[in-house]
DSSP file (Angstrom, degrees, kcal/mol; ACC not computed):
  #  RESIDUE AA STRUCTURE BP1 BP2  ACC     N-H-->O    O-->H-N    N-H-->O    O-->H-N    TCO  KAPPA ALPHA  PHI   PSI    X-CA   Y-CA   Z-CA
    1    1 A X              0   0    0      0, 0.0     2,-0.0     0, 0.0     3,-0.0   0.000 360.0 360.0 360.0 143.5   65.3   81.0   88.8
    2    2 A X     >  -     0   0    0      1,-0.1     4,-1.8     4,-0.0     5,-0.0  -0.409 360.0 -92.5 -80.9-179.0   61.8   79.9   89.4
    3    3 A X  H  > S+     0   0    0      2,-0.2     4,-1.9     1,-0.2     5,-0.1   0.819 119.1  45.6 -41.2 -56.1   59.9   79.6   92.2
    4    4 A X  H  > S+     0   0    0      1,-0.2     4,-1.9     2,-0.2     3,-0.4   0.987 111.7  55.6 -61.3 -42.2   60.6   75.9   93.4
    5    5 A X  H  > S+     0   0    0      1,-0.3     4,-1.8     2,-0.2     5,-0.4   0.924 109.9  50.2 -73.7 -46.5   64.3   76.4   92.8
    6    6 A X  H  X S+     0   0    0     -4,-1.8     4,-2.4     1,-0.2    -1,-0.3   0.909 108.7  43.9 -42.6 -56.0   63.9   79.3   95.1
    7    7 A X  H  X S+     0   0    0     -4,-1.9     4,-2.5    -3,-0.4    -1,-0.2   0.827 117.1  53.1 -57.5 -42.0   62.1   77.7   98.0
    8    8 A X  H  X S+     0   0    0     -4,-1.9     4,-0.6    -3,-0.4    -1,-0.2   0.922 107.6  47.4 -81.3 -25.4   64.5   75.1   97.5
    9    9 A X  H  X S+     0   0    0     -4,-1.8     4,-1.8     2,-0.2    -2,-0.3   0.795 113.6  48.7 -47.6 -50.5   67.5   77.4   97.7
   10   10 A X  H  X S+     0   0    0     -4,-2.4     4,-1.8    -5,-0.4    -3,-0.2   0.960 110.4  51.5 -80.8 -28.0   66.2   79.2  100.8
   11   11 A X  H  X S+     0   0    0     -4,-2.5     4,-1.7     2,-0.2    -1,-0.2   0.596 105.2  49.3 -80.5  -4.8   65.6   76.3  102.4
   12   12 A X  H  X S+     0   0    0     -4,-0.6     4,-2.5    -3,-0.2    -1,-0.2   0.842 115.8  48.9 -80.9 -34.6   68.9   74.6  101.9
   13   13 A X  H  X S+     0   0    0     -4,-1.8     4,-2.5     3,-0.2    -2,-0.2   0.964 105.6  51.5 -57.6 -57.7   70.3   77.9  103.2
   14   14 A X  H  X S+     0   0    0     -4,-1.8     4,-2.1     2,-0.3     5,-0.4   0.909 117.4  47.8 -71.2 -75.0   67.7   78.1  106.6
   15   15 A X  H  X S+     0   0    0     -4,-1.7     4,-3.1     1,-0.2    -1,-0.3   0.876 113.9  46.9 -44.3 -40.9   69.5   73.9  107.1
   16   16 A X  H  X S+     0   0    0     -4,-2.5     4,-1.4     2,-0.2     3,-0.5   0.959 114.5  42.1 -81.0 -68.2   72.9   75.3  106.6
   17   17 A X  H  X S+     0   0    0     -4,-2.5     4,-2.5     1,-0.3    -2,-0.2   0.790 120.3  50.5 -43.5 -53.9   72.4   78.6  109.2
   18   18 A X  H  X S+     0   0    0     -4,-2.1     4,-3.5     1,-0.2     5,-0.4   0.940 106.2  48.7 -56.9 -66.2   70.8   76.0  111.4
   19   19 A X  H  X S+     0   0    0     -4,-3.1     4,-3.1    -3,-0.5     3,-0.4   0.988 114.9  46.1 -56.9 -50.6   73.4   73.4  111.3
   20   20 A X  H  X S+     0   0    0     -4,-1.4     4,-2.1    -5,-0.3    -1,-0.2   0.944 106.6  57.0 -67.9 -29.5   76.2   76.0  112.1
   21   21 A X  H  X S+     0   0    0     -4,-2.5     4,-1.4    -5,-0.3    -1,-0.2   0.925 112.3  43.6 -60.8 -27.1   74.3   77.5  114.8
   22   22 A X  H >X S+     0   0    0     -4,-3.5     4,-1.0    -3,-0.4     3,-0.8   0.967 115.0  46.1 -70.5 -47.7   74.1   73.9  116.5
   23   23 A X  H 3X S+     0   0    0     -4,-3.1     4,-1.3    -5,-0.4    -1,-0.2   0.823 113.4  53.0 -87.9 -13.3   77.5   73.1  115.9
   24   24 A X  H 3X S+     0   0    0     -4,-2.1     4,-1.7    -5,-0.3    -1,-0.3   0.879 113.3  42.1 -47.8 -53.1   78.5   76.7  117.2
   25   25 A X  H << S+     0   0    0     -4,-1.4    -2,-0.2    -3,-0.8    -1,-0.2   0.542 117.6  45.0-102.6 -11.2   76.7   76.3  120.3
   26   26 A X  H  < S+     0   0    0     -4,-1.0    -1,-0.2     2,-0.1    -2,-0.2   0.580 116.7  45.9 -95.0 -39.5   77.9   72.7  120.8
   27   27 A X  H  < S+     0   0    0     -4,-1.3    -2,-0.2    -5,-0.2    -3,-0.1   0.910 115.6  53.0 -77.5 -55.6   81.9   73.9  119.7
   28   28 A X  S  < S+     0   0    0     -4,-1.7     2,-1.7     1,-0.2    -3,-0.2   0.666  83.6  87.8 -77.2 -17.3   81.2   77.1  122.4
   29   29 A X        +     0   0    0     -4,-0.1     2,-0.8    -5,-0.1    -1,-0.2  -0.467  55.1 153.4 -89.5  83.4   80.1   74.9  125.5
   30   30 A X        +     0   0    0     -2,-1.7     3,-0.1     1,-0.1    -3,-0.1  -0.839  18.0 174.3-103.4 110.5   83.8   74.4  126.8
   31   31 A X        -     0   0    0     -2,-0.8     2,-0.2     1,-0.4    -1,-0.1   0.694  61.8 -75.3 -86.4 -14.7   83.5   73.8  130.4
   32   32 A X  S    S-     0   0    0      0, 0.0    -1,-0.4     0, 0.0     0, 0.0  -0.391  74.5 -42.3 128.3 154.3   87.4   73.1  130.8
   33   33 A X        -     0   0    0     -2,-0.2     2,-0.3    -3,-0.1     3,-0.0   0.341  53.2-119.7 -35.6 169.8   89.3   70.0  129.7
   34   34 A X     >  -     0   0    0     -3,-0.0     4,-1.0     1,-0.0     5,-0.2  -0.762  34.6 -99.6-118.8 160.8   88.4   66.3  130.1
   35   35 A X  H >> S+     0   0    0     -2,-0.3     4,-4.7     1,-0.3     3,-0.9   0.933 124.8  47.7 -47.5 -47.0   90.3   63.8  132.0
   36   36 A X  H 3>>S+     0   0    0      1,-0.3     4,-6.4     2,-0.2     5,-0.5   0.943 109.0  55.9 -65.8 -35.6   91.9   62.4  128.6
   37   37 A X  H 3>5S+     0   0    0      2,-0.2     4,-1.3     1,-0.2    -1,-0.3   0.826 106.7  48.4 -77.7   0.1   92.7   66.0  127.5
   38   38 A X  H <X5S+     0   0    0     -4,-1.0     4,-4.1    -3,-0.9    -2,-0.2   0.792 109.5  52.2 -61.1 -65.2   94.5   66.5  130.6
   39   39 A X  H  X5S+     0   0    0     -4,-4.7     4,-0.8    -5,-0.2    -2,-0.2   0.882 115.0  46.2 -51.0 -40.6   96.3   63.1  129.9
   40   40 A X  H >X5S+     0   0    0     -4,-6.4     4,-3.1     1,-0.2     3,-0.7   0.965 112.2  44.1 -85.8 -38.9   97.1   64.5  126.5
   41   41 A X  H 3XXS+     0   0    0     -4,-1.3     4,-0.7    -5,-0.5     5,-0.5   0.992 113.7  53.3 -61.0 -52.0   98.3   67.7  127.3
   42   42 A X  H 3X5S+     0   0    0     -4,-4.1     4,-0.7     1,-0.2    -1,-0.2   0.770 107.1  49.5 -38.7 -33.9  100.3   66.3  130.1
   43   43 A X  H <X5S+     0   0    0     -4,-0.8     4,-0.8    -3,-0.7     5,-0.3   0.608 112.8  46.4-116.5 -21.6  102.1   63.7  128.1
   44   44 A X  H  <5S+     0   0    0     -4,-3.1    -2,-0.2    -3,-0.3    -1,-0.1   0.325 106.3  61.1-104.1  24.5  103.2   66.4  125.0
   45   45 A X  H  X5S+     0   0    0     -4,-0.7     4,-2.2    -5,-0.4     5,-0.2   0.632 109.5  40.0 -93.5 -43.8  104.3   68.8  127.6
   46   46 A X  H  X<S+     0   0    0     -4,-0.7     4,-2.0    -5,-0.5     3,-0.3   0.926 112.0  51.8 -54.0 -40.5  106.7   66.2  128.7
   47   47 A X  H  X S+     0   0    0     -4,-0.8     4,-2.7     2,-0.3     5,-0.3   0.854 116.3  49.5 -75.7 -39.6  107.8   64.9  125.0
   48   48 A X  H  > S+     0   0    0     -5,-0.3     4,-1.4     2,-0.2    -1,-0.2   0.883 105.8  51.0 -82.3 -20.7  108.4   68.7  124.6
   49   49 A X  H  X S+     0   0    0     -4,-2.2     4,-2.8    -3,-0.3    -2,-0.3   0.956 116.4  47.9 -84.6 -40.8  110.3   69.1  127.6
   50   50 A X  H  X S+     0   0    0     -4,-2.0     4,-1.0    -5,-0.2    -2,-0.2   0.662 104.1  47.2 -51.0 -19.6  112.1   66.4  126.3
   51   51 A X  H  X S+     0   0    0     -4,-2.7     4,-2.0     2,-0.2     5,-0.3   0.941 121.0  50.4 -81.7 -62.2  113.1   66.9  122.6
   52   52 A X  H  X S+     0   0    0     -4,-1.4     4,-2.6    -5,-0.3    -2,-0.2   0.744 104.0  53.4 -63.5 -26.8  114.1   70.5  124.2
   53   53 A X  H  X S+     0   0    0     -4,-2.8     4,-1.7     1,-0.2     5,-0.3   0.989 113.9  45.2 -58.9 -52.2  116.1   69.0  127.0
   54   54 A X  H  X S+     0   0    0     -4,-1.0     4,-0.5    -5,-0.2     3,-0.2   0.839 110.3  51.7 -25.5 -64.5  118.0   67.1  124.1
   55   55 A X  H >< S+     0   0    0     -4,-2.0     3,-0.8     1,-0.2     6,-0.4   0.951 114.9  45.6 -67.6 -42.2  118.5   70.3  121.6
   56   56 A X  H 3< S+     0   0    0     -4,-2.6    -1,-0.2    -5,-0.3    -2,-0.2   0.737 113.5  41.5 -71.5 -24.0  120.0   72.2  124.3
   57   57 A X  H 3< S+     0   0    0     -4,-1.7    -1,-0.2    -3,-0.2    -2,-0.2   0.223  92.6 109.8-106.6  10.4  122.4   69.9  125.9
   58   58 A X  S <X S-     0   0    0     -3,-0.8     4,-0.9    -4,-0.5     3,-0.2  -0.284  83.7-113.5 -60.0 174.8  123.6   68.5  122.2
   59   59 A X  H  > S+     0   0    0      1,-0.2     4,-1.6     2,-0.2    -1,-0.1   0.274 112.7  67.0 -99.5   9.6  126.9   69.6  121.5
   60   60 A X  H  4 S+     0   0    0     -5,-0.2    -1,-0.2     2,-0.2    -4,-0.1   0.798 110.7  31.5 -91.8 -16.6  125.7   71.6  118.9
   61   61 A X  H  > S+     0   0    0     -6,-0.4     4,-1.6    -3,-0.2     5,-0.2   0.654 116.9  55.1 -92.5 -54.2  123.9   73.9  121.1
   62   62 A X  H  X S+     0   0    0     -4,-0.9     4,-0.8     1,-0.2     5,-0.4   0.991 111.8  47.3 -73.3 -57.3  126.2   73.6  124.0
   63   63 A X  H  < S+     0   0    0     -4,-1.6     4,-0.4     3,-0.1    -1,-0.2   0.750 108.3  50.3 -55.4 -17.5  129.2   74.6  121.5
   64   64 A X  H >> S+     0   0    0      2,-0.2     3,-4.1     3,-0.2     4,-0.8   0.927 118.0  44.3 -93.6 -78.1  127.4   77.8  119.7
   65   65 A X  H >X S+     0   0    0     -4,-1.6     3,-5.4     1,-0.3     4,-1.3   0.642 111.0  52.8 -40.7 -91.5  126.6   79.1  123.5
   66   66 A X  H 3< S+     0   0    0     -4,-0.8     4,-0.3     1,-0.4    -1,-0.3   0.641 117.2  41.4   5.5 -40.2  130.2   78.2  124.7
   67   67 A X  H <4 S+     0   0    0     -3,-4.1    -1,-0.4    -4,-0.4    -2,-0.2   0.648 109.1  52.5-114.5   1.5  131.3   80.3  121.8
   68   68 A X  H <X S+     0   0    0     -3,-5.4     4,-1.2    -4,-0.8     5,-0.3   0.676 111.2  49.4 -61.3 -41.4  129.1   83.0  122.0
   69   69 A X  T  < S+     0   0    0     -4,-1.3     4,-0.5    -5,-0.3    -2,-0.2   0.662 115.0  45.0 -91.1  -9.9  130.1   83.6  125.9
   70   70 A X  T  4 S+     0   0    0     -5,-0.4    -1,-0.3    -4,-0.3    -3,-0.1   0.557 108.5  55.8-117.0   5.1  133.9   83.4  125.2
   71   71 A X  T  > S+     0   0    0      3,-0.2     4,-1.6     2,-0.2    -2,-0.2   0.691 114.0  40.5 -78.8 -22.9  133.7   85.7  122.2
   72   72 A X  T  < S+     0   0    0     -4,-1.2    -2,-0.2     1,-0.2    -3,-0.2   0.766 118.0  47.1-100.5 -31.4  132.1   88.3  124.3
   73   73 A X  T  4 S+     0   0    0     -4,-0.5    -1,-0.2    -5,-0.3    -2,-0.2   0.300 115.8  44.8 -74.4  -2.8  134.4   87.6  127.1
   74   74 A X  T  4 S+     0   0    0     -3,-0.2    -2,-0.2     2,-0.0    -3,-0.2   0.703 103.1  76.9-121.5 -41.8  137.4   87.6  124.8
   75   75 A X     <  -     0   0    0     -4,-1.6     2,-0.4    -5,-0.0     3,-0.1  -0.402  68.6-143.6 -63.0 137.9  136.4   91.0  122.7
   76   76 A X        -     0   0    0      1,-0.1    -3,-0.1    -2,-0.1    -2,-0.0  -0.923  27.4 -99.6-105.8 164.3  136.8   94.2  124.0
   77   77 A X              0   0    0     -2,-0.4    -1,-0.1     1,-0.1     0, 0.0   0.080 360.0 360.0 -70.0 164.9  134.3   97.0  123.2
   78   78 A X              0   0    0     -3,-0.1    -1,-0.1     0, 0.0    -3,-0.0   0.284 360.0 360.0-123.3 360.0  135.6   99.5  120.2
């Protein structure tokens, strides 16, 4: 490489170090959530306690326990 392709090369690097340090130091200032991320985290911890209330009281769920607790209750130990 020549010289200008160098200089221009070091200096594209120096923008690129530069730009990640800003968006590092911008990324790192977390002071704690914002109203809305509150709102969002609040509203899919509810959607998640709901799809889980759902899988557990299906019947598919409620039967495999059901038949887990009377197999173990019905077996004796060997």
């Amino acid at each position: 490489m020549n010289t200008f392709t160098t200089r221009i090369a070091l200096a594209a690097d120096n923008a690129a170090q530069e730009f990640l340090r800003r968006t590092a130091a911008k990324l790192g200032n977390d002071r704690g959530m914002t109203t809305i991320e509150y709102a969002f985290g609040s509203l899919a911890a509810a959607a998640l306690a709901g799809v889980l209330y759902m899988v557990v009281n299906g019947n598919g769920v409620m039967s495999a326990i059901e038949g887990v607790i009377t197999n173990a209750l019905s077996n004796t130990p060997r």
